[in-house]
Structure formats: C-alpha cells, structure tokens
N, C-alpha and C positions, 0 to 999 in steps of 0.2 A: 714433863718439863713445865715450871711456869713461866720462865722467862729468859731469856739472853740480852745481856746489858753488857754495854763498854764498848771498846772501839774507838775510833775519831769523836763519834760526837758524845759519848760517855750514858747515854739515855739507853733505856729497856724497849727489847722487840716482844710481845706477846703472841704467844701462836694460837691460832685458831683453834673452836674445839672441836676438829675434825680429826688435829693431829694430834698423837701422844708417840712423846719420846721415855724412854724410862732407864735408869742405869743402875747397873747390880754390881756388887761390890762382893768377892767373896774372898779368899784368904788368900789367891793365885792371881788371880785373874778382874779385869772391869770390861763389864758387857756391856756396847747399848744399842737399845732396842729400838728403830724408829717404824712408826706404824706397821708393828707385826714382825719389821725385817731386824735381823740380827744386822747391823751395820760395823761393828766396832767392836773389837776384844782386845785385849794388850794384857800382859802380864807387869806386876808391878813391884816393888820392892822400897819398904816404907825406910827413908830416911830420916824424918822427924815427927814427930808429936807432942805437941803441949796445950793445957787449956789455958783459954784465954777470954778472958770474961764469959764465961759458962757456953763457949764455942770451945768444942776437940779439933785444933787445926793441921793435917794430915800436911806433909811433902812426901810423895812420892818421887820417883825415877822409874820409867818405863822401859821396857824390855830393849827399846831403842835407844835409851842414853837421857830421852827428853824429860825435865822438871815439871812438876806443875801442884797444885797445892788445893786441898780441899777442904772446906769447913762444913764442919757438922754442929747443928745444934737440934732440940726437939721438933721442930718444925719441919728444916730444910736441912739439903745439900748442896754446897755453893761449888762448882766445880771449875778452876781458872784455868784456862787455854789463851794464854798468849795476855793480849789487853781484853778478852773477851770472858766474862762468866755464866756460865749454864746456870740455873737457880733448878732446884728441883724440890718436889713437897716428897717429906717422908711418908711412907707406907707403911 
C-alpha cells in the first residue's frame, strides 16, 4: 500500500517501510494481505465498469450487501471504503 487519504481532515497517511499491505483481486474473491497475515477476503460481484479518462472504474457489491468503488489505471489501485481511500502501486 502507498497510502490512505480521506477522512475528516481529507490529507494522505503514509505507512512505514516496515509495513506492506497488498490486495489481490481475482475473479471470486478480494484478498488482503497485511504483513504476511491474510486479514480480509470477501467475495464480490461487479456492478459497473466504465473508463474514464484512461482510469477502468470498478463498483463492486460485497458478499454483504456493502458498495464501494475501485479505480484502476497503470500505476495504481485506488480502493474507496467509506470517506477513506487505500492507494496501492501496481505489481
């Protein structure tokens, strides 16, 4: 992960380079990884997709009911929870 931005005060937290977070996407399922530990799986089912100035922007719906929206471009994965976004570099 590079970064978590949003919130109350709308500014980016950087994490240290001690910690990696990492998240896998595969055709069922979103994994993620935080130092080493599997923390987080959920199954997903994609409700929209459109590009939008050369970002792929995903809505998904969770195996729980909950929305949330993710942008892809060459670089990054921008991942929205709530007012909060995960930033992640692609691999």
């Amino acid at each position: 992960m590079v970064a978590t931005c949003g919130g109350f005060t709308g500014e980016c937290d950087y994490p240290s380079q001690d910690y990696t977070k990492t998240i896998q996407i595969t055709f069922h399922k979103i994994i993620t990884v935080e130092d080493g530990t599997r923390t987080f799986e959920m199954g997903y089912k994609i409700l929209d997709k459109k590009m939008k100035g050369g970002q792929l922007e995903l809505t998904l719906r969770s195996d729980n009911g909950d929305r949330f929206l993710i942008l892809v471009d060459d670089d990054n994965l921008d991942l929205e929870r709530g007012d909060i976004w995960e930033i992640y570099e692609r691999l």
